[in-house]
N, C-alpha and C positions, 0 to 999 in steps of 0.2 A: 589020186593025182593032185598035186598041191599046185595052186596057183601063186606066182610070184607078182607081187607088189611092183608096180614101176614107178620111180620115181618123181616125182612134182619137179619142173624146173625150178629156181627162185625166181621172184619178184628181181624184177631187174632193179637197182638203186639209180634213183633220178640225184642226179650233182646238179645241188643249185648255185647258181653263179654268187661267186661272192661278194658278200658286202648285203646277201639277203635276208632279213629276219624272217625267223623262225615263226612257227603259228602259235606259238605262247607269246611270245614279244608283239607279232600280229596283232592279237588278240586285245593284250595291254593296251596295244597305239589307241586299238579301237573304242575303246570303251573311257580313254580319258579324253579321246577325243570328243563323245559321247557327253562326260561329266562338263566341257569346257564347253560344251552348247549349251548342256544343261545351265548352266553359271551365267553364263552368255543372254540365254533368254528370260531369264527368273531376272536378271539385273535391267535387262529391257522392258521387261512387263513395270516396274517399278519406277524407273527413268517412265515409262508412259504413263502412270497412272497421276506421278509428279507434275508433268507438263499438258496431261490433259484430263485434268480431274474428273473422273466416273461417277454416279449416284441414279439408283431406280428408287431411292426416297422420294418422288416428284410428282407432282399432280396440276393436271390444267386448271387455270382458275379464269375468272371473268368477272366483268362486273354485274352485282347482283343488285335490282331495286324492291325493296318489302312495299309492294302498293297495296296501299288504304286510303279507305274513300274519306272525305272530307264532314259528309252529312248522313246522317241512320234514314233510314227507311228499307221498304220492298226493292225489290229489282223486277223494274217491269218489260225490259228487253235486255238480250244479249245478242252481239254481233260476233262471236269468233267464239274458239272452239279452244280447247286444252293440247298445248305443247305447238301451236300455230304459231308460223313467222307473221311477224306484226309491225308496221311503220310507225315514227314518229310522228304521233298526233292521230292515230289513225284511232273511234271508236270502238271500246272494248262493251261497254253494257252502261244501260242505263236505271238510277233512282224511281221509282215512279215521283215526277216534277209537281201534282198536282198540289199538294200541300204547301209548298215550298211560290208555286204561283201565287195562291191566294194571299201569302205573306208580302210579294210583291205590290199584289195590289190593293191588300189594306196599306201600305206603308208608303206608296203611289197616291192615296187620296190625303193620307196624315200630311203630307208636303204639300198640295192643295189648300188645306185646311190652314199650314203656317203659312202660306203665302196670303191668303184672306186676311189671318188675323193678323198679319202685319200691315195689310192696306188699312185694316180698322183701327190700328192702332196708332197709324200717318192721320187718320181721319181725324181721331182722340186727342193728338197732341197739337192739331194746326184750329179745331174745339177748341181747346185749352188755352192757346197762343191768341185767340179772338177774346175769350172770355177776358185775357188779363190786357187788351188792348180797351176794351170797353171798362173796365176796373179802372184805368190811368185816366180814361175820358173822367170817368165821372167825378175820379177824384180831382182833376181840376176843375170840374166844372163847381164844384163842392169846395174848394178853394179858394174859389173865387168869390163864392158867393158868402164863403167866411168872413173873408178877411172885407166887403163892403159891410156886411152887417157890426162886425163889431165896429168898423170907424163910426157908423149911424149910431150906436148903443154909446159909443164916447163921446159922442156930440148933443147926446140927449134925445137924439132923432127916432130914436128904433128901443124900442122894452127891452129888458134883459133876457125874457125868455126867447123872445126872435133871436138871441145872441147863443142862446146856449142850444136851441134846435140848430143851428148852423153848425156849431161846434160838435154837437152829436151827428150829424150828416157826415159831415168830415170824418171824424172818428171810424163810422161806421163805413164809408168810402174807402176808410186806406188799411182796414181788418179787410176788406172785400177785397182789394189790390193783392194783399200779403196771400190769401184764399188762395186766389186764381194761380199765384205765381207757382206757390207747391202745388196745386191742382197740372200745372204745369211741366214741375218736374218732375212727377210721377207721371203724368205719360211720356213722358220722352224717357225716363228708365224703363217704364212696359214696353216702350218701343224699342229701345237698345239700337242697335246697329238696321242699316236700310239697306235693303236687297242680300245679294246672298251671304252677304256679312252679317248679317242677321241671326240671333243664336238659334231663333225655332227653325228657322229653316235650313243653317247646316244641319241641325240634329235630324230634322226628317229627313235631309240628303243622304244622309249616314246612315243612316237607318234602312232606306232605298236601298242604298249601293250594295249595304250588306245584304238585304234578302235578294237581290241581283245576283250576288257573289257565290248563296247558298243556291239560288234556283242552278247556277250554272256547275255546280258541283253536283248534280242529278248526273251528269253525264261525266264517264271515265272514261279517258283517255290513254293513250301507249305514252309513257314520257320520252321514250327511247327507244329507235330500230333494236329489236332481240327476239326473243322466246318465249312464250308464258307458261308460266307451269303454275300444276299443284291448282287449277281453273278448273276441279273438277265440281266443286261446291257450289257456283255461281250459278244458277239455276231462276227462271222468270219465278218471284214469288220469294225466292229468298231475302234475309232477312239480313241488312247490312248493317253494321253499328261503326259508327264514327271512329278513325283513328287506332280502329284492329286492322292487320296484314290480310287482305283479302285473298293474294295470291303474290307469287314472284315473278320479275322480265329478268332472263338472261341476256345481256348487252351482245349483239352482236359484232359490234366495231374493233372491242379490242380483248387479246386472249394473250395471257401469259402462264406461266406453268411457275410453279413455287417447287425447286430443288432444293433439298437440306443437304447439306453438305457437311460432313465433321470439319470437325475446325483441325485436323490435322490435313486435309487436301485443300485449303483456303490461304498458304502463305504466297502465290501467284495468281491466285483472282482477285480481280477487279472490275469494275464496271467498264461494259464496250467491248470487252471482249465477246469473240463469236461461238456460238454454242450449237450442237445440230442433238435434235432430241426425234425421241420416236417414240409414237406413241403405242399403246398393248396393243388397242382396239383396230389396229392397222398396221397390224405386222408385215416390215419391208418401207413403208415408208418414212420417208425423214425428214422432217421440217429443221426450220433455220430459225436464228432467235439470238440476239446478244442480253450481255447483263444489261441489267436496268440498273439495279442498286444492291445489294445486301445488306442483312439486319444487322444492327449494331448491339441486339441481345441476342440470347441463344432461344430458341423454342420453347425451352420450359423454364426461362426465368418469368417472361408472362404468362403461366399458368396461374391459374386460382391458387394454387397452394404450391407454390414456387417451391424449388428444395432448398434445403438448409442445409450446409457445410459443413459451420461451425458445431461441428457435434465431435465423440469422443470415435464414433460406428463409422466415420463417413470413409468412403468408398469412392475414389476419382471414376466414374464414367465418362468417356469421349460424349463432348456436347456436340449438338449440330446446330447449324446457324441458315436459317432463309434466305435462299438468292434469288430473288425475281429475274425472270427470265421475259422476255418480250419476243413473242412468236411473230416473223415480219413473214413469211409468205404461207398465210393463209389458203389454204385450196377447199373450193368448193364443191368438189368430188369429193374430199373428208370432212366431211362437217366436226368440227370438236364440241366437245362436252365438259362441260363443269366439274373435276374431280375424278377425273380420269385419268389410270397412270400411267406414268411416263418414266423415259429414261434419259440423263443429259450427260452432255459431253462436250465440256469446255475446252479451247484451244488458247491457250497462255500465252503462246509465241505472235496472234495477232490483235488488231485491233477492227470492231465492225464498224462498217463506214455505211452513213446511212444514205 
């Protein structure tokens, strides 16, 4: 028995209304439509990058103080601890003071000692000042007694030697005059200036103020509210030496971030304009910041070994140029960091108003 085959209806044919494109032509619209966003958003990204200049070249910066003590010795106290927030003026550790005391007060009795010898030497010259008033008596009285004996000698009255013993009195009266008077002026030079115009006794002043100056240099202070770091060394018993970096304060007052920016995103910045930056260490949030200023060299013209141009090999590489950034709202649920990077993003079209 053969089975017969039944036939398949056809596919019924759908009439599309006209004026419809086909799904090639479809297909076409879709995909330029496609390339014209494409075009559309590559020309936007570029228009954005133009009027809001991008760079994760960037790093917070602050100000750094390299503190060193003023006088060497031991360290015989410390008050605070490494990476501790710290006031201005507030004690960091102390010199042991005691050597630095004793200077004080051997240099406390030397000023003593010039005040004495300039009363002795007021003593010396008003001495001196008697000596040459008794010196003038005598030489008048020596004068007197000259000038009767020689009229007596001319009259016949008086021997010639009575004449010439008077004339030697005198003589030796007005050498004794001349004596006293440089006796005189050598103490009022020994004496110089009276009271604290006095040369010995500025220089012992001086001399005080300074072992003063050096005693109170035993004790180190915060120059500035910040941070102290790199305090791990500081220890009672160690051993300071004059005028080395003992340790660093990170300033807490003010915090800005250094963006390098090629100098092909730089022909719309300028200073005042507002910036919102973010930093790694605190992904999601975003601080606020306008320019401060920008460098008027590139990054590596101040390097130690700047490049050279003028050569036959050189190579144009895109320079970058430092734009200070000034961080204005600081939050203290984020505490920043010195050298920590960041990301910033200039706005050309405004101005930041402080």
């Amino acid at each position: 028995m053969t089975d017969t085959l039944t036939p398949q209806p056809e596919a019924p044919q759908i009439e599309l209304p006209p004026g419809t494109p086909s799904n090639h032509k479809r297909n076409t619209m879709i995909w330029i439509a496609i390339a014209i966003a494409l075009c559309m958003g590559v020309y936007g990204y570029f228009l954005y990058q133009k009027y809001w200049p991008y760079t994760d070249d960037a790093y917070v910066n602050a100000h750094y103080i390299y503190e060193a003590a003023q006088v060497s010795g031991p360290v015989s106290e410390v008050f605070v601890h490494n990476n501790e927030f710290v006031r201005k003026n507030q004690l960091l550790f102390e010199i042991d003071p005691q050597p630095f005391q004793a200077v004080v007060d051997q240099q406390a009795a030397n000023l003593k000692l010039a005040i004495q010898q300039m009363e002795a030497d007021i003593a010396g010259v008003n001495v001196a000042v008697a000596n040459v008033n008794a010196a003038k008596a005598e030489l008048t009285v020596n004068q007197k007694n000259y000038d009767r004996t020689i009229a007596l000698v001319q009259k016949g009255q008086s021997s010639v030697a009575s004449g010439d013993d008077a004339l030697g009195q005198l003589q030796s009266s007005q050498a004794q005059l001349i004596a006293t008077q440089n006796q005189l002026i050598q103490a009022q030079k020994t004496l110089g200036d009276v009271g604290n115009r006095n040369a010995q006794i500025k220089m012992a002043r001086a001399e005080l103020k300074s072992a003063r100056l050096n005693l109170s240099f035993t004790r180190i202070y915060a120059p500035a509210d910040g941070y102290i770091t790199n305090f791990d060394n500081v220890r009672v018993g160690t051993m300071i030496t004059a005028q080395q970096t003992v340790f660093q304060l990170v300033e807490s007052q003010k915090w800005w971030v250094y963006a390098n920016y090629k100098e092909t995103q730089m022909a719309r910045m300028k200073p005042g304009q507002p910036v919102t930056i973010s930093i790694d260490m605190y992904p999601g949030v975003h601080f606020k910041g306008y320019i401060d200023s920008i460098s008027r060299g590139s990054g590596s013209i101040f390097s130690l070994l700047p490049p050279e141009n003028a050569t036959g090999n050189w190579v144009k590489v895109t320079q970058r140029f430092p734009v200070k950034i000034i961080i204005t709202d600081i939050d203290p649920k984020y505490p920043l960091r010195a050298g920590s990077s960041s990301e910033v993003t200039v706005n050309t079209f405004k101005t930041y108003k402080k």
